[in-house]
N, C-alpha and C positions, 0 to 999 in steps of 0.2 A: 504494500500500500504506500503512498505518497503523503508525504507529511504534510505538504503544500498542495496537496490535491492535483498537482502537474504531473505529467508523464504515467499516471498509470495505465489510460489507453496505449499507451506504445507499449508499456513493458509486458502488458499482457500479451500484446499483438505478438511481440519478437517470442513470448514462452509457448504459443499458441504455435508458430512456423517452426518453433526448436521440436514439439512435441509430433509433428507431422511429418518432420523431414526423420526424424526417429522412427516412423510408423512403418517406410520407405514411402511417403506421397514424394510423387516425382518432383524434381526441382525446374530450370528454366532449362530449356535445351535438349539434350541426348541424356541418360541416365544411367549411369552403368551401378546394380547395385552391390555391396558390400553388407555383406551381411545382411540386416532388415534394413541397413539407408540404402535411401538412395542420393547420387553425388553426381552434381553435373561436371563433366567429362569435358575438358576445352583440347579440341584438337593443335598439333602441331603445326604451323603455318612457315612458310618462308619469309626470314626474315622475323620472327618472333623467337626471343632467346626464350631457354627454357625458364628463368628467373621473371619471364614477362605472363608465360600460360600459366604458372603457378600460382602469380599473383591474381591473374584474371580466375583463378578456377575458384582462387580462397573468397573471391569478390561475393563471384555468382552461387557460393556454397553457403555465404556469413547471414545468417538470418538478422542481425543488425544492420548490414546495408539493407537488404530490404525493408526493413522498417522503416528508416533512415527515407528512405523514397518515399514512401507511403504517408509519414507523417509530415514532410516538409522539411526535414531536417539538414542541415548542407552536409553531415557528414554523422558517420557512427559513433562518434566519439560524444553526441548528446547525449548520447543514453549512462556512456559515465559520470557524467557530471550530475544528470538526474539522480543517480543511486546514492550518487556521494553527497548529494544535498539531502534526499528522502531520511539518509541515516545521521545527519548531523547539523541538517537545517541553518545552514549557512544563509541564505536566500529568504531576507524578509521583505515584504510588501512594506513601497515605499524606500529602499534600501541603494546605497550606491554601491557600484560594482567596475573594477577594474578587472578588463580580460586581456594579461598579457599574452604575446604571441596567439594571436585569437585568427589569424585565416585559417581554416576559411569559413569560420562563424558558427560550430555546434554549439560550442558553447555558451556566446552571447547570445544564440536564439535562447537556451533557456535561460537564461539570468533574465533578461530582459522579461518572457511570461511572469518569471515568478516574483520580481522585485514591482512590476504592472508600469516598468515605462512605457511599454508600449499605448498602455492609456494616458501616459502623461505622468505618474502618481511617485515613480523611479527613477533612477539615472543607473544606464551603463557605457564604459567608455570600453571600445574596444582597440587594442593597439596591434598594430606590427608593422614592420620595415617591409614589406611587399603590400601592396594596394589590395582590400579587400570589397568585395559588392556589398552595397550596404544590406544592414539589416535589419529590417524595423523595430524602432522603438532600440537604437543603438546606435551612440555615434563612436563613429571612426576616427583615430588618429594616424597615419602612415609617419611612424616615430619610432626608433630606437628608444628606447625606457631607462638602458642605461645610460642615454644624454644630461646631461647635469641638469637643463631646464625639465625635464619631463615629468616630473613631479610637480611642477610649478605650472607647467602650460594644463596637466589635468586636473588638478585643483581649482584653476581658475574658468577651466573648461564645467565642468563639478558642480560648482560654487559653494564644495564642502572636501572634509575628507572623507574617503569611501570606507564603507562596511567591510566591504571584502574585495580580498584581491588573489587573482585565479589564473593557474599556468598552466597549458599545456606544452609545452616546448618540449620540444627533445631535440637533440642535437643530429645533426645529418650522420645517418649510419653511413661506418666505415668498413665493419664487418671483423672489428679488433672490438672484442666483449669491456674487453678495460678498458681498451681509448672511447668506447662508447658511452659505459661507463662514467668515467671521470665528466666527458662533455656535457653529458647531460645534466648532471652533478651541479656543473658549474652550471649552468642555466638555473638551476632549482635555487641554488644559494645568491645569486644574482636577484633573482624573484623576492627572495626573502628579504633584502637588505633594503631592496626598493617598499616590499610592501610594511618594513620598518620605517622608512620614511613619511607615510604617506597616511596609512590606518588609523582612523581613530580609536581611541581605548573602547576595548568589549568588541573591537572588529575581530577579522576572521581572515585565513589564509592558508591557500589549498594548490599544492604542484607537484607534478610529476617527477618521480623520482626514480630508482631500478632496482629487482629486488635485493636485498641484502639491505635495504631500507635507505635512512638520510644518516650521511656523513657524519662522524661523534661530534665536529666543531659544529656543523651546523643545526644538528638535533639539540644539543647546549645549548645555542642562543635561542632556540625556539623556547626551549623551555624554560628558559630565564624570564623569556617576553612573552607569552600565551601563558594561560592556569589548565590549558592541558593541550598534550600533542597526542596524534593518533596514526595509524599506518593503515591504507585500504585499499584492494585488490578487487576493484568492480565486479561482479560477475560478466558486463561487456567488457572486458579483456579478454583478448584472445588468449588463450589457455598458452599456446606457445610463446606468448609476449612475457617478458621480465620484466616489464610496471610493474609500479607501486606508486600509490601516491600520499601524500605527507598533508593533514588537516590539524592546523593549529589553531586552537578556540580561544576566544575572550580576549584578544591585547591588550597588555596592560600600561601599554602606553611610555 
């Protein structure tokens, strides 16, 4: 159930296509089944590496993109940020909301629902250093966050400081588990110092990390500055993804 009453129509829908594609009901395309699934099957084409059909087979196999289409959503990764608000209600009506590295907008679509900018009643700012298509009831910054002014251009943007501030970032995979690792890392720790700058006390702050959890220096400052930290592995995680992500409650300013 949804704490905020958001997203339970999707999450039903996606347990609904998990429970059918389990049954083997056929999926999009050609079917070849396994076992009781059945799995759409992407042929080998000229000119498509095999790291290209496998990405296309996990597309047309993920019961979250289809949702993801279904509900409007720009991308699969709404549905984590729903689960991780439902269990820790970060997202209050009327509330402001910074979405670092936010293209290309899952997760400003939901911030925006459930804080009710879209009627006017919220603010969310969404940032990143590539141009993203707006998103209603969500403005856009095309901004580097760690620019010295960027905390100052969104505040003034704002005209407060925000409630919560939110990251998906991950760093360009390299295919080196530790340099990936570390990159990521350093984005999450980035996110944190930013949204030390910026959050008002009793704010909130929520980003992707890898598992093995957050860094000892950077889980210390959290918990020196939040009255509690938390560690959560969406059930929209791909099972073979090493996310994790880090939600720090209450700032104490």
């Amino acid at each position: 159930s949804g704490a905020n009453g958001v997203g339970e129509t999707a999450l039903g829908r996606v347990r609904k296509i998990e429970m059918a594609k389990n049954k083997g009901a056929a999926g999009v395309g050609d079917g070849q089944r396994r076992g009781d699934r059945m799995k759409t099957k992407v042929k080998t084409a000229r000119g498509r590496t095999i790291s290209s059909v496998r990405w296309l087979e996990r597309q047309l196999n993920d019961p979250y993109v289809a949702a993801a289409q279904k509900d409007g959503y720009r991308s699969r990764a709404a549905y984590k940020i729903i689960e991780l608000d439902d269990r820790f209600s970060m997202f209050k009506p009327g509330g402001c909301v910074i979405d670092l590295g936010s293209a290309p907008g899952g997760w400003a679509q939901v911030a925006a629902k459930r804080v009710g900018s879209i009627e006017g009643n919220g603010f969310v700012a969404a940032i990143d250093l590539q141009n993203m298509e707006q998103v209603q009831g969500v403005d856009f910054l095309e901004l580097d966050f760690l620019d010295d002014s960027a905390p100052e251009k969104i505040q003034n943007l704002a005209g407060r400081r925000p409630d919560v501030v939110i990251s998906d970032m991950a760093a360009a995979v390299t295919g080196h588990r530790q340099t990936d690792h570390l990159r990521t890392m350093a984005l999450a720790e980035a996110a944190a110092w930013f949204a030390f700058d910026v959050l008002k006390p009793g704010g909130h702050f929520c980003a992707k990390v890898f598992q093995g959890g957050t860094s000892s220096d950077l889980l210390k400052e959290l918990k020196s500055r939040f009255k509690s930290v938390h560690h959560m592995k969406p059930r929209s995680s791909r099972k073979e993804s090493v996310e994790l992500y880090v939600i720090a409650l209450d700032f104490k300013g």
